[in-house]
Backbone bond lengths (Angstrom), bond angles and torsions (degrees), N, CA, C in turn:
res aa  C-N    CA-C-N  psi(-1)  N-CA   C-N-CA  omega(-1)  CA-C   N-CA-C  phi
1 X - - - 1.455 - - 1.522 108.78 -
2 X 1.539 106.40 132.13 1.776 96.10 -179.78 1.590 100.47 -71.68
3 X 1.613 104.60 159.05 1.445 117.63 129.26 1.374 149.87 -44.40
4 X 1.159 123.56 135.43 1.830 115.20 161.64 1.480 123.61 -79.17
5 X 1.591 105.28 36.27 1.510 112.93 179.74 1.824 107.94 -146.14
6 X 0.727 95.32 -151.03 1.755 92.02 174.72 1.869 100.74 64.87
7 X 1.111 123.41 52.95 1.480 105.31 -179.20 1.689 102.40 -81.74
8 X 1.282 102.21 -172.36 1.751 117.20 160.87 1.209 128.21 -9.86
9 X 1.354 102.44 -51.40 1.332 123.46 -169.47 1.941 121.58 -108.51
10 X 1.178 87.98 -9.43 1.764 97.12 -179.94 1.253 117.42 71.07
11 X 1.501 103.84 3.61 1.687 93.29 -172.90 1.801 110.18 -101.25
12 X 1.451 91.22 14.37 1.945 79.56 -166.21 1.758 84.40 -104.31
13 X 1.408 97.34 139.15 1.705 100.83 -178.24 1.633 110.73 -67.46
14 X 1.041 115.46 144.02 1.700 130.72 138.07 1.008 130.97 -32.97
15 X 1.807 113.35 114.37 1.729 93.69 -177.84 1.401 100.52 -74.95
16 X 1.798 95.67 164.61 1.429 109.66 -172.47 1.588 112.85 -68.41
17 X 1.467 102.49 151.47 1.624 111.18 -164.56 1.503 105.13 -70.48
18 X 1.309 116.70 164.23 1.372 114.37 -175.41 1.665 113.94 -82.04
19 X 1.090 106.51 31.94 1.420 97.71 -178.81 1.616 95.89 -139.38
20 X 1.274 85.10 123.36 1.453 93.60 -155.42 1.647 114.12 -129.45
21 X 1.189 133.74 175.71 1.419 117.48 -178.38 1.567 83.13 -91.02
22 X 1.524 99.58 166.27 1.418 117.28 164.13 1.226 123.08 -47.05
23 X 1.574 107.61 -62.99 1.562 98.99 170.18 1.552 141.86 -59.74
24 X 1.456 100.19 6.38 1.142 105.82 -175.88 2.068 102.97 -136.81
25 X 1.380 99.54 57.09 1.410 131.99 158.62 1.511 116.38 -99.66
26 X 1.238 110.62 127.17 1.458 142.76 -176.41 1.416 91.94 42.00
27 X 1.580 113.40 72.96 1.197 125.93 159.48 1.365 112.60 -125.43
28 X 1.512 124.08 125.18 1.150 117.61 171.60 1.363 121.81 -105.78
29 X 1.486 112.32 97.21 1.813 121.94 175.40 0.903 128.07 -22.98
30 X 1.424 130.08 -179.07 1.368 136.80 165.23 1.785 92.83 -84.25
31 X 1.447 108.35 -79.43 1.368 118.31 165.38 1.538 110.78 -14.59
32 X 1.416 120.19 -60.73 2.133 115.22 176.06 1.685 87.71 -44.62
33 X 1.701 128.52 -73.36 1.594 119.70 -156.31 0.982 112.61 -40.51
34 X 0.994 104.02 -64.97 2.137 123.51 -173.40 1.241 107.03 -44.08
35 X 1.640 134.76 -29.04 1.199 127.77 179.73 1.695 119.68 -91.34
36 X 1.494 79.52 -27.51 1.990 90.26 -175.44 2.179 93.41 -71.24
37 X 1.133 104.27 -47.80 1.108 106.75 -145.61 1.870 95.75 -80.22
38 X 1.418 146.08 -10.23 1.101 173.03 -25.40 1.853 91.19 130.15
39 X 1.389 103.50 -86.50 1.585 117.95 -177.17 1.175 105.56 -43.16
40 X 1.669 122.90 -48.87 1.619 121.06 -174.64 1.181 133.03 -106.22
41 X 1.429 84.25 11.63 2.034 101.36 153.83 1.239 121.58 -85.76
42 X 1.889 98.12 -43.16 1.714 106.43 158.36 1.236 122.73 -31.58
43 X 1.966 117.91 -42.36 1.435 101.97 -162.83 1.785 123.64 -118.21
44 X 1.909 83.80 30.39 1.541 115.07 -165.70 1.201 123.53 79.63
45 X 1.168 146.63 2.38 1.189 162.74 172.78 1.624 114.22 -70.09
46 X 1.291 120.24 94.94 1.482 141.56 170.07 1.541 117.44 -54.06
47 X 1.297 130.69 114.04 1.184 123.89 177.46 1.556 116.57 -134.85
48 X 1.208 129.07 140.40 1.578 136.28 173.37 1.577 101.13 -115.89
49 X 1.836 88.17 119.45 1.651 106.12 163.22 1.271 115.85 -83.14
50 X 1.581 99.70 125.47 1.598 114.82 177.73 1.408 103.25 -126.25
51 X 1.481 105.63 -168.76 1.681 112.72 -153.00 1.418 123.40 45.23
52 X 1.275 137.86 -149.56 1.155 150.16 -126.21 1.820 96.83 -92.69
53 X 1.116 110.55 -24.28 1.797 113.03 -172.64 1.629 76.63 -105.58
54 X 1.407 177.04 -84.06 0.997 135.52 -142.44 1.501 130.18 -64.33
55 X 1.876 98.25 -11.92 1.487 87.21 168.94 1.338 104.31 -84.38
56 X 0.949 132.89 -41.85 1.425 107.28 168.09 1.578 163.21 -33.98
57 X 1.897 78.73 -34.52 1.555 115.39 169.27 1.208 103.32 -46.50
58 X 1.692 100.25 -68.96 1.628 114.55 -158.15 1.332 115.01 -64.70
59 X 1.668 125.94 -14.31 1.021 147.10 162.10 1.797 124.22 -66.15
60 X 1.345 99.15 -20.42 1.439 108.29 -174.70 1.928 120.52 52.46
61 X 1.709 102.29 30.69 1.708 115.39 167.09 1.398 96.66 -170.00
62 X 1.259 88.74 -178.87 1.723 112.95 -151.05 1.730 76.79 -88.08
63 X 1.015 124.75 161.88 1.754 127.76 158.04 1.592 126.36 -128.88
64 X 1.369 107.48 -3.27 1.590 138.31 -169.43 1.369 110.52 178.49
65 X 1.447 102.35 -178.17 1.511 118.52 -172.19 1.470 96.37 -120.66
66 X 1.774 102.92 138.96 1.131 85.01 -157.88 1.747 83.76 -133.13
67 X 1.648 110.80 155.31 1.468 117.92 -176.70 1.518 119.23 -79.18
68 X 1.611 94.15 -38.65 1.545 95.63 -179.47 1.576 110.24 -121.81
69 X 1.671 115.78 -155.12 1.302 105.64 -176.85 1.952 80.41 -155.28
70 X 1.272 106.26 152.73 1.633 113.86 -168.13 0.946 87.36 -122.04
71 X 1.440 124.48 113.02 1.994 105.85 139.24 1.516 105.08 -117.67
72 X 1.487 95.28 179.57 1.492 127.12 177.75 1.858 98.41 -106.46
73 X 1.252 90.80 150.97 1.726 100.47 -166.67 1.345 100.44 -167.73
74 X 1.234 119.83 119.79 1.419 123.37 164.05 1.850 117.40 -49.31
75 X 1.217 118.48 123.09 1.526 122.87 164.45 1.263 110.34 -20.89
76 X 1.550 113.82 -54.69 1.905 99.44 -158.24 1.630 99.62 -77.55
77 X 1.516 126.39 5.57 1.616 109.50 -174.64 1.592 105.22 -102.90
78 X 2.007 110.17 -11.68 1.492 107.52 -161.72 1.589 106.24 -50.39
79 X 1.643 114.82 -36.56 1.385 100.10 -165.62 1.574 124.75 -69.80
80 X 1.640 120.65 -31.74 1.064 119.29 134.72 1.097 118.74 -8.82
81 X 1.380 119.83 -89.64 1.347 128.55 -149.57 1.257 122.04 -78.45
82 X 1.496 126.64 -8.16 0.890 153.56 163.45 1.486 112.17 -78.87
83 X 1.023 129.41 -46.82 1.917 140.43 154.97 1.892 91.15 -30.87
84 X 1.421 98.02 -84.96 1.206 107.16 -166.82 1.464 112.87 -36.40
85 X 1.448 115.95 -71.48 1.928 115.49 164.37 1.588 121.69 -14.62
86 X 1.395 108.49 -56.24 1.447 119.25 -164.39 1.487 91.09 -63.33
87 X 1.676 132.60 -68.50 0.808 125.88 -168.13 1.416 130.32 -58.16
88 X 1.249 107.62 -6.18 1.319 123.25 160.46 1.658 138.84 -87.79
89 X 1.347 88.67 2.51 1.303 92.64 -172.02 1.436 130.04 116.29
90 X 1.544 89.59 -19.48 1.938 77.87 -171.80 1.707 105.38 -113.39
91 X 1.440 94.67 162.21 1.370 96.84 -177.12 1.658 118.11 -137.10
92 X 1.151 106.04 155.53 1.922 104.04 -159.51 1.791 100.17 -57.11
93 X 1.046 111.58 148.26 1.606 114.08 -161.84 1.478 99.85 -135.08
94 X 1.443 116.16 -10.41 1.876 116.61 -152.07 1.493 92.33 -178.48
95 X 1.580 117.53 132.42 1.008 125.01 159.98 1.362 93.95 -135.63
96 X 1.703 110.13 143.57 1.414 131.36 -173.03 1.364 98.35 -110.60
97 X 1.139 121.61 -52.59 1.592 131.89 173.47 1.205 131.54 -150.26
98 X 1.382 138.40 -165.41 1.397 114.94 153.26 1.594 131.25 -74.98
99 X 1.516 98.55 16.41 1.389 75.66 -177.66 1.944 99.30 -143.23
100 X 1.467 97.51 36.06 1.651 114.34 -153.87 1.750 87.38 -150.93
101 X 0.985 133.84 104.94 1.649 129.67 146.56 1.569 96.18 -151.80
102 X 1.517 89.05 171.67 2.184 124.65 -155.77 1.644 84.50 -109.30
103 X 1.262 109.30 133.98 1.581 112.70 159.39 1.615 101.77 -113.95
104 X 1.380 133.94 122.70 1.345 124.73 174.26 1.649 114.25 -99.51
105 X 1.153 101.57 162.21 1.805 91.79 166.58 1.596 104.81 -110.86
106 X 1.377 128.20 -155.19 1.131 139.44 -171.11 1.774 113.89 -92.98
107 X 1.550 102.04 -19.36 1.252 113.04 171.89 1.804 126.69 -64.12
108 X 1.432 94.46 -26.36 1.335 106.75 -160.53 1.952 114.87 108.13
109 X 1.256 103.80 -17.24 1.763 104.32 162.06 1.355 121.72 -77.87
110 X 1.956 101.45 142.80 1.520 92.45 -159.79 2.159 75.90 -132.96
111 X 1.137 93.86 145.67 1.789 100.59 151.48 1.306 95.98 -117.43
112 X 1.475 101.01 150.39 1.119 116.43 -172.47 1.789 91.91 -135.49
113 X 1.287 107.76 120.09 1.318 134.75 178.74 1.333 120.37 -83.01
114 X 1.734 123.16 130.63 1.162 109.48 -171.05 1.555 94.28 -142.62
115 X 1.149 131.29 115.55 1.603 156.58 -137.72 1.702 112.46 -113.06
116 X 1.109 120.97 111.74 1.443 126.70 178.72 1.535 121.83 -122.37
117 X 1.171 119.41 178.50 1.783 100.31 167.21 1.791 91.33 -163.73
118 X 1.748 96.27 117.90 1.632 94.17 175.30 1.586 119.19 -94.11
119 X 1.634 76.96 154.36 2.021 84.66 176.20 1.800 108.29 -59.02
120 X 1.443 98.20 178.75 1.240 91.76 164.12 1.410 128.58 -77.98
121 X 1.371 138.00 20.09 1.353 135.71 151.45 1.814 120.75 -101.23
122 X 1.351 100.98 26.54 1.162 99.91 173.19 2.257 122.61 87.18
123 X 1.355 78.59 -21.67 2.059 89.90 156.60 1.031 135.13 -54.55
124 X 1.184 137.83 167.56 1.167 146.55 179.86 1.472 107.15 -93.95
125 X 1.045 146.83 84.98 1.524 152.06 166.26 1.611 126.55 -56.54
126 X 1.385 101.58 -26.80 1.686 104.66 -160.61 1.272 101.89 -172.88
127 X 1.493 125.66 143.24 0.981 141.90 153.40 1.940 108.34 107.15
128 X 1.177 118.97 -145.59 1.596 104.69 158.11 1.405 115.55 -47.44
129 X 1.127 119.23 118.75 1.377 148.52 -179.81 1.453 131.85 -74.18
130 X 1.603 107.80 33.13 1.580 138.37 -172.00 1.569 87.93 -35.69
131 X 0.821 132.16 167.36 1.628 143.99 -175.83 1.856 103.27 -119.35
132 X 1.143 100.47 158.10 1.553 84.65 -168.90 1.651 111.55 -85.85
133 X 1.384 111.23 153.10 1.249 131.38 -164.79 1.356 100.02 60.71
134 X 0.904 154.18 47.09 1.929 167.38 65.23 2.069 103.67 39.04
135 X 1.573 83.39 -67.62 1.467 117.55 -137.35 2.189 95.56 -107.90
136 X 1.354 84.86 39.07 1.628 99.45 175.27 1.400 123.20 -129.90
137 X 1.535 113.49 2.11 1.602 121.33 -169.21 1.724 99.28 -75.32
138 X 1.361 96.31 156.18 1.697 98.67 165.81 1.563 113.04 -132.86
139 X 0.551 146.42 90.82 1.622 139.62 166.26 1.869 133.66 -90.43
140 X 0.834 125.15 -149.53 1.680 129.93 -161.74 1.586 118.63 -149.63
141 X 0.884 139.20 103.64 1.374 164.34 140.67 1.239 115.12 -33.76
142 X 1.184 166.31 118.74 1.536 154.79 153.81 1.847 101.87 28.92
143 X 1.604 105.07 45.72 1.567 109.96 172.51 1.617 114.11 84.58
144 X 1.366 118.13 -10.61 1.201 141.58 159.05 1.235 125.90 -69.90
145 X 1.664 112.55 93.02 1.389 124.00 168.10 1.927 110.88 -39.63
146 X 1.366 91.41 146.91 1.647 98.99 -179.59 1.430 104.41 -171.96
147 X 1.459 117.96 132.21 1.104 153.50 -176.06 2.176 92.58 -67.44
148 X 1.716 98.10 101.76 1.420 93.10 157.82 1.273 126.20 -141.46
149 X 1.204 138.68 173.49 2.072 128.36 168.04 1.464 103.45 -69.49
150 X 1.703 79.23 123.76 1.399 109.76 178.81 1.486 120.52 -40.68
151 X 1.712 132.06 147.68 1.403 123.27 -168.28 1.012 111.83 -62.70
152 X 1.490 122.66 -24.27 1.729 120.01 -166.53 1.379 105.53 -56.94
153 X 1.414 105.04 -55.74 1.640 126.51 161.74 1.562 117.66 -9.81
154 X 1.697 99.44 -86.36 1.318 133.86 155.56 1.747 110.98 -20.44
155 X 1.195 129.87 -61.78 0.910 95.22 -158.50 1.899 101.07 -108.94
156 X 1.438 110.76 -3.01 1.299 124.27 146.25 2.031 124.48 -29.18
157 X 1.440 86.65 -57.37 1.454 105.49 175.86 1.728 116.27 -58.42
158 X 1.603 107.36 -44.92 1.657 107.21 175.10 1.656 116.65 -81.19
159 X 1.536 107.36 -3.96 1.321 99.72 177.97 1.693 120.24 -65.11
160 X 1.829 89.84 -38.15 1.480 94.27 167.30 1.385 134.52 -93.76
161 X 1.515 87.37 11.42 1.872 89.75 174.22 1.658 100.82 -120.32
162 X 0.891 131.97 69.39 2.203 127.53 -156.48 1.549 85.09 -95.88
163 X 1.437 127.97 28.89 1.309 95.64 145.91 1.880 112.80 -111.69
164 X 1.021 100.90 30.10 1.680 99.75 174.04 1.147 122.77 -87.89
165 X 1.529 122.88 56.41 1.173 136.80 169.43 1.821 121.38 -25.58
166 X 1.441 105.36 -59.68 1.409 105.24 167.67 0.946 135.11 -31.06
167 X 2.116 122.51 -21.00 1.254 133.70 -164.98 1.335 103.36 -127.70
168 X 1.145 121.12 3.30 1.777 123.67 -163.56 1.642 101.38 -60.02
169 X 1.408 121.43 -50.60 1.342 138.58 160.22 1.206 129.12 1.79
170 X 1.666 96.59 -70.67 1.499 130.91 -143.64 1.655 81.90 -102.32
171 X 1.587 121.58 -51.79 1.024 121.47 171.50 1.309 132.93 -22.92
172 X 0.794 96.84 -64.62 1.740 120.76 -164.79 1.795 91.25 -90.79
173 X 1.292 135.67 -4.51 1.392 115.60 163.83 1.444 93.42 -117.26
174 X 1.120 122.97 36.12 1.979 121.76 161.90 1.814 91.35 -101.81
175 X 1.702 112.49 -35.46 1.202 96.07 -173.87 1.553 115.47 -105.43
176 X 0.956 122.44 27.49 1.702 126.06 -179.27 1.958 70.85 -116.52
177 X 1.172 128.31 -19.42 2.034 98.80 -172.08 1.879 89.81 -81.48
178 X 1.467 95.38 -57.60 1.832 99.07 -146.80 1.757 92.33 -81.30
179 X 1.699 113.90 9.22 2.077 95.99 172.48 1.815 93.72 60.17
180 X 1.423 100.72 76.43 1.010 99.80 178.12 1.977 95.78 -149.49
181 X 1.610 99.03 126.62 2.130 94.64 176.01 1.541 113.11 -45.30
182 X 1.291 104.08 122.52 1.373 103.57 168.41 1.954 135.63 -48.99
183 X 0.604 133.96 108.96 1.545 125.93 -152.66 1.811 106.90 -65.56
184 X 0.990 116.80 -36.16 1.464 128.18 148.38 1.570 110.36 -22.78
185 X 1.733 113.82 -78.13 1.108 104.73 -159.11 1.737 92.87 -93.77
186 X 0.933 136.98 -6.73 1.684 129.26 152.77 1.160 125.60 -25.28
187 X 1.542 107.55 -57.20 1.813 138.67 -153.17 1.494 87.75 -96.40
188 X 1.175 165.74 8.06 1.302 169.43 139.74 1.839 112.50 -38.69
C-alpha cells in the first residue's frame, strides 16, 4: 500500500504506518498532517487546516493531541482527494452533509473534510459557508508553512461553541497573539 509521503522529491514524510503503539491510537500527528497535506500539494490540490491543528498552526506548536485533522477544500478537488484517502486506507465513516463527511482509517484517525466552491472573486458561494476572509490564515506545522482559517475565524467559531474546554488555553493565547476579544469575556 503506498504512503501519503514519499513525493518527487523524498523529502515530504510518510504518514505513519498503521502499526502503531497503543498509545498512539486514533492519534493524528503532526508527521500524519505534513504528509496528507504534502501528498495534496503534490497533486495541486489547495487545502486550509481548520479545527484543532489550525489552532495550532497559527500558534506555531502542537497544544494537544489531536484525533482528527479538519480541512477546508474546494468541491471540485474532493474527488481527488478522496482517490488519494481510499488508497490510503481510509474510508468514509460519517457524513454530515453533502458537503461535510469523516474519512477514518483503521487506526482510529479520521479527516474530516469540509467542502466549498468559490465565485469568481474568490468567495465562498456554496457549500461550507467560510465567511469571507475565513480562508486567509497561515500558520506552521513542525516549521512547515500551511494554508489555514484565519484566527479571527478561529476564535469566532469557539465563541459559539464555549464548551470546548480542551482549547480554552490555546484559545485565549490565539487572541492575546493576533489582539483579538477574548470570547470568554465577550459571552459575559
Amino acid at each position: 500500500m503506498p504512503s501519503l509521503g514519499g513525493g518527487p522529491d523524498n523529502n515530504t514524510p510518510a504518514i505513519a504506518p498503521f502499526r502503531r503503539e497503543w498509545s498512539q491510537m486514533n492519534v493524528m500527528t503532526s508527521q500524519d498532517v505534513l504528509a496528507l497535506h504534502g501528498k495534496l500539494k503534490g497533486l495541486g490540490i489547495r487545502i486550509w487546516i481548520d479545527g484543532g491543528w489550525c489552532i495550532d498552526a497559527l500558534l506555531g506548536r502542537q497544544t494537544r493531541e489531536h484525533k482528527d485533522l479538519d480541512v477546508a477544500i474546494e468541491a471540485r478537488d474532493v474527488p481527488r482527494a478522496r482517490d488519494l484517502l481510499e488508497g490510503e486506507g481510509y474510508r468514509e465513516v460519517r457524513r454530515e452533509s453533502e458537503w461535510n463527511f469523516v474519512m477514518g482509517d483503521r487506526v482510529g484517525r479520521e479527516i474530516d473534510l469540509h467542502a466549498f466552491v468559490l465565485d469568481a472573486s474568490g468567495r465562498v458561494a456554496e457549500g461550507i459557508l467560510y465567511p469571507n476572509g475565513s480562508l486567509t490564515g497561515t500558520g506552521t506545522i513542525d516549521g512547515v508553512g500551511v494554508r489555514c482559517i484565519g484566527a479571527e475565524q478561529m476564535v469566532a467559531f469557539h465563541r459559539r461553541r464555549p464548551n470546548r474546554e480542551r482549547d480554552a488555553a490555546a484559545i485565549a493565547e490565539l487572541c492575546t497573539r493576533f489582539g483579538i476579544p477574548h470570547p470568554a469575556k465577550t459571552n459575559r
